[in-house]
N, C-alpha and C positions, 0 to 999 in steps of 0.2 A: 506519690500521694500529694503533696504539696501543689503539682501541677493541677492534677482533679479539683486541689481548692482554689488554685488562683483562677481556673475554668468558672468558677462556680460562682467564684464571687464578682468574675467581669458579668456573668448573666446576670445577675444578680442587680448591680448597675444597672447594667442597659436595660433590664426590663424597667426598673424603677424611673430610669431616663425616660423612657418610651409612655408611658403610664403619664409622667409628668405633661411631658407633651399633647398627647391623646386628653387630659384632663382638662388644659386650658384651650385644647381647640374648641372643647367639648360647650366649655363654660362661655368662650368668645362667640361659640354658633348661639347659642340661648339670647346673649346679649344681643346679637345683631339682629335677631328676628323682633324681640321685644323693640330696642332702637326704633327698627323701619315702621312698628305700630305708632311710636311714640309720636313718627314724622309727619304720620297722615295728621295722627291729632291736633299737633302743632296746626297743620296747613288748613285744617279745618276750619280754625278761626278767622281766616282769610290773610290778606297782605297785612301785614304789620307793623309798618314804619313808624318811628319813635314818637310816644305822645300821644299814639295811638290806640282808642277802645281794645284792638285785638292784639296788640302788643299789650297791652295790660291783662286782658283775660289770658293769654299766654303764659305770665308769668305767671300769674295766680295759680297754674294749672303745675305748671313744673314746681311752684314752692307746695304745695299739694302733694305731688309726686315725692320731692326731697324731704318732708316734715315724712311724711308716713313711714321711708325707710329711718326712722332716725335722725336728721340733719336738722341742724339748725338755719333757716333763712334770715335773712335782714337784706332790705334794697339800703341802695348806696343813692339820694337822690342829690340831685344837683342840676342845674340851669345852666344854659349856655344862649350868647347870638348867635343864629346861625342864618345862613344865605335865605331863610322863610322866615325871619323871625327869632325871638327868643321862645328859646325849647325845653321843656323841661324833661329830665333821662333821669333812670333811674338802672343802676346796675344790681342783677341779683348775687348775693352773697350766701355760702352755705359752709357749715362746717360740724364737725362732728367730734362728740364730747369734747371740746374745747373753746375756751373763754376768747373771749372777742379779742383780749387785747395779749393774747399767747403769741408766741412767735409762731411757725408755722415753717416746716420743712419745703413744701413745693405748693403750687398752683397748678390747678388745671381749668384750662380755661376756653370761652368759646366766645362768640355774636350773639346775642338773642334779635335783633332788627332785622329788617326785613328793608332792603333798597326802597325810597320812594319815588315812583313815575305818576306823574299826574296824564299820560297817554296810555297808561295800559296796566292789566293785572301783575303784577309780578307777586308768588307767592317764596321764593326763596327755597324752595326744598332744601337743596344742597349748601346754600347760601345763607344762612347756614342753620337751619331748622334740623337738618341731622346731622351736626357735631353737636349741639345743643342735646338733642334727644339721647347720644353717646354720652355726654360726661352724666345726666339725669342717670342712665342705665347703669355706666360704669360706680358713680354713687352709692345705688343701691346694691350692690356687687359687692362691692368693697366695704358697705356698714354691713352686709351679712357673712365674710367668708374670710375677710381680711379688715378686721376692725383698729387694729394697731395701726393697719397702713394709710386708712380712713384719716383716723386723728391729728396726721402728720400733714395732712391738709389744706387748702381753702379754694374753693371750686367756685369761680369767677363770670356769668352770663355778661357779657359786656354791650351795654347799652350804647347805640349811635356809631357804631364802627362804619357805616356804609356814609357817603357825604350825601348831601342837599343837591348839589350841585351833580353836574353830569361826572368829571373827574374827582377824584379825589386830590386834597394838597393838606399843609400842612396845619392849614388852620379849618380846613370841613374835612371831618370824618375823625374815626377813632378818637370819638370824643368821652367815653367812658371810659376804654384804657388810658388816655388820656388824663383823665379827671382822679383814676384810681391809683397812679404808677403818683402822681402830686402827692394824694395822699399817704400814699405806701415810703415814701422819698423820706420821712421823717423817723421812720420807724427806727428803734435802737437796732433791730436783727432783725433781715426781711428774709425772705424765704430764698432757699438755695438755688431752686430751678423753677419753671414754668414750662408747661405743653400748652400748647394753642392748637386747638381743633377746627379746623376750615375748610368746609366743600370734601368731605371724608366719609362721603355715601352714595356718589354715583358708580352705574356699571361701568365696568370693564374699569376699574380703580386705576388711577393714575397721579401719584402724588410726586409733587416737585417740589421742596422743602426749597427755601430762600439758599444763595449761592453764599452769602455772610451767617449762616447758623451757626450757634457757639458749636465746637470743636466735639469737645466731649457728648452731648446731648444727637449730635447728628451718628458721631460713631457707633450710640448703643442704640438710638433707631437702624440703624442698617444691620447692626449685630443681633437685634429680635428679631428683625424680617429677616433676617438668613434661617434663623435658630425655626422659624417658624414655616419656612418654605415659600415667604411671599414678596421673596426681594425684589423680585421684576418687577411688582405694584410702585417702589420707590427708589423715586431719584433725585438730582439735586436742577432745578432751574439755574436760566445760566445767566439771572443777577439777582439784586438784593429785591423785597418786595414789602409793599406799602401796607402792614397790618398791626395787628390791635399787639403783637410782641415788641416789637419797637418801642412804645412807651417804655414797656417794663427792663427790656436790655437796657436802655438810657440809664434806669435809676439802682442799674449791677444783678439786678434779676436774671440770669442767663435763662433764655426762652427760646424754646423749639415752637414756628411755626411749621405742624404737621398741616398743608395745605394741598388741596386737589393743583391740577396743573391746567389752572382754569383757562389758559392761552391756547389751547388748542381744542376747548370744549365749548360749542355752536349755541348752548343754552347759557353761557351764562350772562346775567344778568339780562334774561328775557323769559318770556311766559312759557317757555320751553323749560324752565327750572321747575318743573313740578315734579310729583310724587311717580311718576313713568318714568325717571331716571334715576331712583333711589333702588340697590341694589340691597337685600339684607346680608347676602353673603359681602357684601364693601362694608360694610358694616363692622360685620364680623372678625374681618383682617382688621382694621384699623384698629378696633377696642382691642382685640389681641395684640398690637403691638402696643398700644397705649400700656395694657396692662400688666405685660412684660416688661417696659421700661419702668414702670412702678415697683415692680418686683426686686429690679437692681439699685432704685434709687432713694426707696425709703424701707424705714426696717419693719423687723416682724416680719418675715414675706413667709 
């Protein structure tokens, strides 16, 4: 008899494991489809580069998106020199039921710029108009189904990450994480972790996270993409790499850049980065592990 119930209760599990699984595949496909709508809308407003009419109706459009689920917006603005000029950037900010100057358990965070070519269109799809459209999506996700997890918070559009110039160094580019991690540098208690979302919507997915990622943040990324079935999508590049996380590891934020493995991808950073290489099923996989590692790293799940 006994046996009949240790049978029963391992079913028992596993169906509710399998159910589990099955539920946030369920809820990652919904996200990834909505996402890839969100990318067109993004692109719709054309190229974007900072300072720019359609980088401003951009925002407007996602603090729109974010206020309707619930969130609170505020831009982050501030001025820089930069290799064209002094520029002025404004980073978006969102958080949910909590006070501006609350500590805040984690960031998630992304680009909202668009590279500027004064020879050609570039509209950014993957670069990153759909991680942008990801944390928008995963936002309203999490103020409907996982509200505790929501609160523990603060969801980062990062203004000027792409440089002026042709290369990036250390003084053009990621000039909003930049500007935010100063900011952030004072705080009595700053937030435990950080995701950084970059280039995490094209097909045939292929993510190559920095070769220096904190320890722990890289192990439970590869622990949801096993748990999830989509570990062959990531891997680790083979060195460190120049993004908007950097700031924030400097001032002890440990930050996961989840980044596409843009070295071996022929569009980027050219008018081949459009809406024809946005995948909703790439979508899909990334918010699902996005969503998963939220699961293990703030509470209420």
């Amino acid at each position: 008899m006994k046996i009949k119930w240790i049978l029963l209760a391992l079913i028992v599990v596993a169906a509710g494991a399998g159910l589990w699984l099955w539920q946030g595949k369920s809820s990652s496909s919904a996200l990834g489809k909505s996402a890839y709508t969100l990318t067109g809308e993004i692109l719709d407003y054309g190229p974007r580069p900072p300072a720019s009419e359609a980088l401003g109706q951009v925002k407007n459009h996602l603090k729109d998106k974010l206020e309707a689920a619930g969130w609170a917006v505020s831009f982050q603005e501030f001025e820089r020199d930069t290799p064209v000029g002094n520029v002025r950037f404004s980073n978006l900010r969102a958080r949910f039921n909590t006070r501006w100057d609350a500590p805040v358990k984690g960031l998630l965070c992304a680009h909202i710029d668009s590279k500027l070519f004064k020879d050609k269109r570039f509209l950014g799809a993957d670069d990153a108009a759909s991680a942008c459209a990801a944390v928008v999506e995963i936002a309203g996700y999490l103020a409907k189904s996982q509200p505790k997890q929501a609160a523990q918070l603060e969801l980062v559009l990062f203004d000027g990450e792409e440089a002026f110039a042709k290369d990036m160094t250390i003084l053009d580019g990621l000039y909003g994480s930049r500007h935010y991690a100063n900011v952030m540098r004072a705080a009595e208690k700053k937030p435990e972790f950080g995701i950084l979302l970059d280039m995490i919507g094209h097909k045939d997915l292929s993510i190559a996270i920095p070769s220096d990622s904190p320890a722990k943040l890289s192990a439970l990324m590869f622990s949801v993409a096993e748990k999830r079935n989509v570990r062959g999508h990531f891997g680790t590049a083979p060195g460190p790499i120049m993004d908007d996380h950097l700031p924030l590891n400097l001032i002890g934020i440990p930050t996961l850049d989840i980044i596409g493995d843009f070295s071996k991808k022929n569009w980027w950073h050219t008018p081949g980065d459009s809406l024809g290489i946005i995948s909703a099923d790439s979508l899909s996989i990334s918010i699902g592990v996005v969503l998963g590692m939220l699961d293990e790293l703030l509470e209420g799940s």
